[in-house]
Steps between C-alpha positions, in 0.01 A plus 500: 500500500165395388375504139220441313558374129239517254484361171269759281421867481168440587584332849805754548256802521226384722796427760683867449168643629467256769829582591482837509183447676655337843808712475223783629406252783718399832728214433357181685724372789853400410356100586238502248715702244795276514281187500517339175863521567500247807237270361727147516716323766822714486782336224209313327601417146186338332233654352113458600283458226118551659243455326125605579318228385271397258655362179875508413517520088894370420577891436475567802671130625729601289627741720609255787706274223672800346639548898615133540873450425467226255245323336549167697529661831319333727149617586283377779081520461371531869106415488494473942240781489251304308221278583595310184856454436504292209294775288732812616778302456420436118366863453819643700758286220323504192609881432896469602532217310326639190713784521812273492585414879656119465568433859121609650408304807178426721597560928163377681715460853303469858646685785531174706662236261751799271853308435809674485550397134162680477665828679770473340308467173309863610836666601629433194269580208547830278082552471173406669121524424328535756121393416192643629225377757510633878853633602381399869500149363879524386628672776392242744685270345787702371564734797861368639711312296355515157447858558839556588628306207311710303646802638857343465433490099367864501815638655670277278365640181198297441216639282186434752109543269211437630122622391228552769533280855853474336556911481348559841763250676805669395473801780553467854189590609243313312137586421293187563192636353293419796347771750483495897153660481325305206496131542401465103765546295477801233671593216582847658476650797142708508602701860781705577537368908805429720514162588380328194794392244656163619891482405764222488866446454577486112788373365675866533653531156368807522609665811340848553153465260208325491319335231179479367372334176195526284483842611378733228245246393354443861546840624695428846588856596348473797716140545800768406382776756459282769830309450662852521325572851613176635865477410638889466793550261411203322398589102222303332540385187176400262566317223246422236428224287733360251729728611816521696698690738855399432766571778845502436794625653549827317132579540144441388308422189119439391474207214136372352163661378376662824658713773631525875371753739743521773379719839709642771389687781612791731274458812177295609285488773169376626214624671333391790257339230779269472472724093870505346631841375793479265654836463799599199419206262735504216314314221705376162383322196737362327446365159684237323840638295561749828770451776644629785854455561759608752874548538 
């Protein structure tokens, strides 16, 4: 059972007619419907705190430390998507620690010289921070065993945040950001074409979703709409800046100042343009204070 909990009058009422509104319409397909339900590896216990990039104000840091178990649980800063690691690393730590983390910890590791103490380390630890850059750049060198260590600790219970590069990682398919048909990179995609996005293996945190960041601010529908052609049945989430999409077992949650669009889709198709049609969108904003949870 699915609901959707508001915190005013004012947001309750705009959602009764909405409501109301698509119970006129034909329920989407029992995949897309039942989505948000299947969203993380199966028995997953930790929550996924993505954030959309831009700045993160200690409000809304302070919602990854009020998830930790203790205050001196240990909490790894991974800055691997960066082109400057020292920086990230000293923006990614100065937040938990000023919100009271005691046991905060920098994990620069490279793919081909990771110890087992280092593993073991990653396996281990109750939080992480993953810091922003290019999320190709991590995955190359965490794709094996520091992804899988990673993984371990989600299942485990871990608290996984990241903000930008960081948020787009933690699905299974990952948007790179680059196109097959425009060799310059853009901040969004300006055609609608089969053939075009350019996808990797992300950490898969987040099982049946993808991610997208600095989306309201840099208008990436058609990023969204295209992502939906390619990979059917997967949702797209689009988070915002300083704001997060929070994951957790019993459901999901919006936390910040801006808002997630998330976009599902019923059919697509192309033409023999090579022109993507995307038929049956279901289109959510979700503003921060609202949820959606699930029995």
């Amino acid at each position: 059972m699915i609901s959707i909990a508001n915190h005013t009058c004012r947001r309750i009422l705009p959602w009764m007619f909405f409501l109301a509104l698509w119970s006129c319409q034909s329920p989407p397909p029992a995949s897309v419907a039942n989505g948000y339900e299947r969203l993380v590896t199966e028995g997953a216990t930790g929550t996924l705190f993505i954030i959309g990039g831009g700045s993160r104000p200690l409000s809304l840091m302070e919602g990854v430390v009020r998830r930790l178990p203790s205050p001196d649980a240990l909490v790894l800063v991974m800055p691997m998507a960066s082109s400057q690691p020292d920086t990230s690393l000293l923006y990614g730590m100065r937040p938990l620690k000023a919100l009271g983390c005691t046991n905060v910890h920098p994990m620069h590791v490279e793919s081909a010289t990771v110890t087992e103490s280092q593993l073991d380390s990653i396996r281990n630890a109750a939080g992480f921070y993953l810091c922003g850059g290019d999320q190709s750049r991590f995955m190359a060198v965490a794709k094996g065993r520091v992804a899988d260590a990673i993984r371990e600790a989600f299942q485990r219970g871990a608290v996984v945040s990241g903000s930008s590069a960081g948020a787009a990682m933690m699905s299974r398919v990952m948007i790179t950001g680059d196109q097959q048909q425009e060799p310059e990179y853009e901040s969004t995609y300006r055609r609608l074409i089969v053939d075009n996005g350019i996808y990797l293996e992300g950490l898969g945190l987040l099982e049946s979703a993808i991610i997208d960041q600095h989306f309201v601010e840099r208008s990436r529908h058609n990023r969204a709409l295209t992502a939906l052609h390619d990979h059917p049945n997967l949702p797209v989430f689009g988070i915002g800046e300083s704001t997060a999409l929070v994951v957790e077992p019993g459901g999901l949650s919006v936390e910040g100042t801006g808002q997630v669009i998330s976009f599902s889709a019923a059919e697509s198709h192309a033409d023999s343009a090579g022109r993507i049609g995307v038929n049956g969108v279901q289109l959510n904003v979700w503003l921060p204070g609202e949820a959606v949870t699930w029995d």
